[in-house]
N, C-alpha and C positions, 0 to 999 in steps of 0.2 A: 669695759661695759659702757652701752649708750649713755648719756644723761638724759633722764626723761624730763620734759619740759614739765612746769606748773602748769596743770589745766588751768587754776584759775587766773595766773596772770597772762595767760594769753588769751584765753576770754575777755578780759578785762582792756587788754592791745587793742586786740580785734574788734572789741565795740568801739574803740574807742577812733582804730582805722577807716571805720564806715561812717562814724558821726562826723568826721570834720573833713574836708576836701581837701586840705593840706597840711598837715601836722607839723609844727613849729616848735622849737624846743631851743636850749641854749646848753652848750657846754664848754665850761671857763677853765679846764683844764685836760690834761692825754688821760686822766684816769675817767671823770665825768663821759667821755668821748668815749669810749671803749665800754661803760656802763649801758651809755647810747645807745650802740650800736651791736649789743651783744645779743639785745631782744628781737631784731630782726629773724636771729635762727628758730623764735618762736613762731614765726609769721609766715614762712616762703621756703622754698627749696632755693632761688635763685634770687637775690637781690644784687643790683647794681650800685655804684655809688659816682657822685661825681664832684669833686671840690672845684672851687674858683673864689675870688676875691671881690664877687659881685654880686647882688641879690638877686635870684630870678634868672629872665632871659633866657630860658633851658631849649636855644632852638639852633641848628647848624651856622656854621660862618658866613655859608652862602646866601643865607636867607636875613643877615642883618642889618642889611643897608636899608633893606627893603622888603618883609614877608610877603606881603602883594604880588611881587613879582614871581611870573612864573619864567624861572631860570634853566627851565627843564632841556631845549633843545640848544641852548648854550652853554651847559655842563657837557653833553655831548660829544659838541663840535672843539671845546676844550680837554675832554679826555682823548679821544679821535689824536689832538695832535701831542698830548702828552705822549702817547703810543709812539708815534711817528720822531716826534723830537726828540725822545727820551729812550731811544731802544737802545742806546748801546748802554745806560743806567739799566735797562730791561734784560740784559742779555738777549737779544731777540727774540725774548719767548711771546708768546699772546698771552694775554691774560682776561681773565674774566671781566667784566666792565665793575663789578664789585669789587676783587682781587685789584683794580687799579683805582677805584675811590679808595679804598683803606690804604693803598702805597703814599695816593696823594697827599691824604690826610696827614698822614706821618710825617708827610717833608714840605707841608705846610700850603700847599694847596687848597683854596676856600674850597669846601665839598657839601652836602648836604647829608653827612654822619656829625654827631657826635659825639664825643668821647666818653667812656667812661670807665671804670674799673670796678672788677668783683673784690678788692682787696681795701677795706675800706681806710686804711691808714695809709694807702698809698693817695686815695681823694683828700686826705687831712694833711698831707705834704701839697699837693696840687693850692688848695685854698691856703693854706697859711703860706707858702714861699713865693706867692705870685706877688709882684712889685706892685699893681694895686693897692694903693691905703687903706684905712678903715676895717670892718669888721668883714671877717672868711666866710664861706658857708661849704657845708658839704650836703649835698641833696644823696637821698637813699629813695631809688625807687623799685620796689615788689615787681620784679617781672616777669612771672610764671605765666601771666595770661599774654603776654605781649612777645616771647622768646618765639622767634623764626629758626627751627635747625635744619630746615630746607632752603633758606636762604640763597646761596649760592647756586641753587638752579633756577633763578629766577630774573627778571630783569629789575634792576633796583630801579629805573624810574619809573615802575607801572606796581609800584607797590599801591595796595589801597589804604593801607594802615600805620603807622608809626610803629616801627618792626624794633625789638633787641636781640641784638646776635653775638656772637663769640667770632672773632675773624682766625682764617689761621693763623697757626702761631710760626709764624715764618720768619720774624724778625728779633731781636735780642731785647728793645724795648718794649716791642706790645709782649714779650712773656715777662720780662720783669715788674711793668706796673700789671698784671692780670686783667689784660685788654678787654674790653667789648664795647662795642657801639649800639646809638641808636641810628635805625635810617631812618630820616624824615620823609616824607611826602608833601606834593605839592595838591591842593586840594581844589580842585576846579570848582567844585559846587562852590566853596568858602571861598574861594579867589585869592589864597593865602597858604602859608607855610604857619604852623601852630605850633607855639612852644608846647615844651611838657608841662609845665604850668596852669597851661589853659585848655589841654588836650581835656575831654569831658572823660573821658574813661582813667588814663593817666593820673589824672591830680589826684584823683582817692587813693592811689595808691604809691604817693612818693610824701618823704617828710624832709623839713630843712632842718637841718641842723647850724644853728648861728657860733661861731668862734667870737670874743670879741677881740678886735683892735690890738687891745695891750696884751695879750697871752696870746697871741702868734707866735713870737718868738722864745717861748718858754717852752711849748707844744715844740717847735721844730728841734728843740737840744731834744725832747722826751723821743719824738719820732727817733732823733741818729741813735741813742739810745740803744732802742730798738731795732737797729739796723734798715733803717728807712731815713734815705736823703738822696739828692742830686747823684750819689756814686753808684747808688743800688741800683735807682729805678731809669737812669740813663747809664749801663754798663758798655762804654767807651771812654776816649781819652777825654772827648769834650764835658760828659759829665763828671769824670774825677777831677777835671783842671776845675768846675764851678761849681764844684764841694768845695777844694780847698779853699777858692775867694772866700767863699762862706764862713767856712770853717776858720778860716785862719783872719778874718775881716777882711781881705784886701779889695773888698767891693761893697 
């Protein structure tokens, strides 16, 4: 049988979603963390999540050096020769110019997607196991009003809006972290690339979630635990070999 939510404390969410433009909260342990994030199912058909070991900055790789810059027809001219240099990685097939941001993405190509995952312990491994010091964060952002599932017939740099999509699942690690990206846009009027932070629409609807510092490593034994670490969510030889370092110290 369903569980039926509390109306009132989702009422109580919900007001409380629309009063503040970024929802900040702290959880100092995997159980506080799961408390967290459990209330989402009160909120959303579809929420995202994304962990890192930095405050903020929620905006593509390509657009870091510099958001100003419009990188638009030199992402292009760099997927163009991904295509070309890259076909026998491609097996000769064509692929979509989206199909080839999300390959790139994966094998570390700057692109204008960012990462994220519907699976939100896999974002609480991302932010606690990143070798950045200091305090984690995992962002949850509500994407019902923002999900493109027409995506893929479309040209990604003529998008008008900061899109979330599900990519396909065509690879071993976008299905084992539970993949999705945002595409970003390059905004002519603004003369910039915008984080989701500062997006006007986006920020009401994403919260940060703060780890601190010292309970990163406490959280990461709770995640293996759970059967969440480097072995799961990279299922090849390179992430069993940097489980073990982990696991057994030797790094």
């Amino acid at each position: 049988m369903k569980k039926t939510p509390n109306m009132a404390v989702k009422r109580d969410v919900m007001a409380s979603k629309q009063e503040n433009a970024l929802e900040q909260v702290e959880a100092k342990n995997f159980a506080e963390f799961i408390n967290t994030t459990d209330v989402f199912d009160l909120l959303a058909e579809l929420v995202v999540f994304r962990g890192q070991a930095k405050k903020g900055n929620l905006i593509p790789s390509i657009a870091r050096p510099n958001p100003n810059a419009d990188t638009t027809e030199h992402e292009k001219q760099v997927l163009e020769q991904l295509q070309l240099l890259g076909a026998s990685y491609l097996n000769g097939l064509e692929h979509k110019p989206l199909d080839l941001l999300v390959l790139a993405q994966h094998f570390g190509l700057k692109t204008r997607l960012l990462d994220w995952t519907s699976n939100p312990l896999a974002a609480l491994w991302f932010a606690c196991s990143d070798r950045e010091p200091g305090d984690a964060y995992v962002y949850a952002l509500i994407a019902d009003d923002f999900q493109d599932k027409d995506v893929y017939s479309k040209d990604p740099f003529a998008t008008d809006l900061t899109r979330v999509f599900q990519p396909r699942l065509n690879n071993p690690r976008i299905i084992a972290q539970h993949g999705w990206f945002t595409l970003h846009r390059y905004s002519k009027k603004a003369s910039r690339f915008t984080a989701i932070e500062q997006n006007r629409e986006a920020k009401t609807k994403l919260t940060e979630i703060r780890i601190p510092s010292s309970r990163r490593d406490d959280i990461l034994g709770s995640l293996e635990r759970h059967g969440i670490s480097r072995r799961t969510l990279f299922p090849d030889l390179e992430g069993l070999c940097n489980h073990l370092n982990w696991k057994h110290k030797l790094a």
